[in-house]
N, C-alpha and C positions, 0 to 999 in steps of 0.2 A: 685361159685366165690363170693369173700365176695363184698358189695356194702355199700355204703355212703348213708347214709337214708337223708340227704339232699336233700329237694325237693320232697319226695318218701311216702307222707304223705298225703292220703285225707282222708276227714273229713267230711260227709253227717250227716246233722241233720234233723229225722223225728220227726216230730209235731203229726204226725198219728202213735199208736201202729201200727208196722207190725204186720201181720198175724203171722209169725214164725219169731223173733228175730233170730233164727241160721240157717236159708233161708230163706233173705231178698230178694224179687224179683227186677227186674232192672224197671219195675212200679211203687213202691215204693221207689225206691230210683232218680228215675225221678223226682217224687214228693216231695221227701225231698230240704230242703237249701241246697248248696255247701258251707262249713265254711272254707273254705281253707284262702282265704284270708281276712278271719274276724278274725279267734284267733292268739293270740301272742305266736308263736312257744316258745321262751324260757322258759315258767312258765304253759306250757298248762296240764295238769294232767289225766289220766284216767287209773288207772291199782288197779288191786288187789294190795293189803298189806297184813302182816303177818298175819297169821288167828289165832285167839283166842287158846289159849290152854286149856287143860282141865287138873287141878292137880290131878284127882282121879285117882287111880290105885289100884288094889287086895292088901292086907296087904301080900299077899305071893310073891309081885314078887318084885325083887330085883332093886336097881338102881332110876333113875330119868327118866326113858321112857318118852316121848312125845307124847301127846295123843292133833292132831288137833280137833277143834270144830269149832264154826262160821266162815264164813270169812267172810275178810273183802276189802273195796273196799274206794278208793280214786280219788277225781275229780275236778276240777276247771279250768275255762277258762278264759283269759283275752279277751274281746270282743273289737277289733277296731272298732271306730266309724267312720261314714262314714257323712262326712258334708259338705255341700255346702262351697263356700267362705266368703259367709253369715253367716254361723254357725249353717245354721239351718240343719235338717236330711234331709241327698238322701233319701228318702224312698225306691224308689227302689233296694241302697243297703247298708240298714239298716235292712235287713230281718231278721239278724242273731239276731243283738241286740233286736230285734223285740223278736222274739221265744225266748228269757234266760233272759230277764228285769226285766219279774214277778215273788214275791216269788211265789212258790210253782207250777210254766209251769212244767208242767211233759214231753221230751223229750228224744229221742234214739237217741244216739250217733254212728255212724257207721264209723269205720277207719280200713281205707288198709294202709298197710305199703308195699311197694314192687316197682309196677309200677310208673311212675314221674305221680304226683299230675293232670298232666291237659291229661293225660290217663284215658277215660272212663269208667266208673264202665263195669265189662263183669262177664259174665254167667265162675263161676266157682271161680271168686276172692275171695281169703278169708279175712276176717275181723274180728276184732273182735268189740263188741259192749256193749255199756250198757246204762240202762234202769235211769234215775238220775230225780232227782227232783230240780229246782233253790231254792238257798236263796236270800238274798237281795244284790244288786251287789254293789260291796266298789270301790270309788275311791281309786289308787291307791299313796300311800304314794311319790313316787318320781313321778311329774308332768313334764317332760321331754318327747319329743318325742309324739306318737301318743296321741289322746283321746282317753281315754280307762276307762274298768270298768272292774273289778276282780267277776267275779260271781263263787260262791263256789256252788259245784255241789254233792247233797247226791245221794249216791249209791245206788242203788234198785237191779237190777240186772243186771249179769253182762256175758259174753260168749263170745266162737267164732264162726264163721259162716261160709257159703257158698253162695256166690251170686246162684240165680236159674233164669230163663227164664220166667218161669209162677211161679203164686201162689201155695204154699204149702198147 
């Protein structure tokens, strides 16, 4: 049955390399932030793009054949900030902006598409993930609506998975 991904989106950020990025255990992902309600669903990014082509091909074969090489990988998160009345950070749930602030926090991104967001990770979900580096987080051009910071996220590596029970 087709479904509405509305709401069908969660978002586990580990701070710790998993042992096996494509069997992430549900101790690890205990341990990871929950970013569901830190990033800004409209402009959130995390998917492969076209992968580089290669122009060589044998002088004997005919035509414009298409020969994949590199791929390539796209990412960026808008982080809701989370502030007192005061103005100053909840720290307690500022963890997100916490773990993506600093150039170069190396974190793993972990996303289920399927079950509604406040369904717990389980033995068997699949996911996909990727492995990204922060850059420097840009205020966001239109100041309207939440406080937020656009952190642009380089691609390391990237896959899909399966939740496991125990470590791999």
């Amino acid at each position: 049955m087709l479904t509405l991904a509305d709401g069908r989106t969660k978002l586990t950020i580990l701070t710790t390399e998993p042992d096996n990025p494509a069997a992430v255990d549900l101790a690890e992902l205990a341990a990871g932030l929950p970013a569901g309600d830190w990033i800004n669903k409209p402009d959130f990014k995390m998917s492969p793009t076209s992968s580089d082509t290669v122009p060589d091909q044998p002088i004997s074969q005919a035509g414009n054949a298409v020969t994949f090489g590199n791929s390539n990988f796209e990412a960026s998160a808008t982080v809701l900030r989370d502030l007192a009345t005061t103005g100053q950070p909840e720290i307690a749930g500022d963890l997100v902006w916490g773990a993506l602030k600093t150039k170069g926090a190396r974190v793993w991104l972990i996303r289920r598409e399927g079950p509604l967001e406040a369904v717990a990770w389980a033995d068997g979900d699949e996911y996909d993930w990727a492995e990204v580096i922060t850059d420097e987080p840009q205020a966001p051009q239109e100041r309207a609506g939440y406080v937020k910071r656009i952190v642009p996220l380089g691609g390391q590596a990237w896959g899909t998975g399966t939740v496991t029970t125990v470590a791999s």
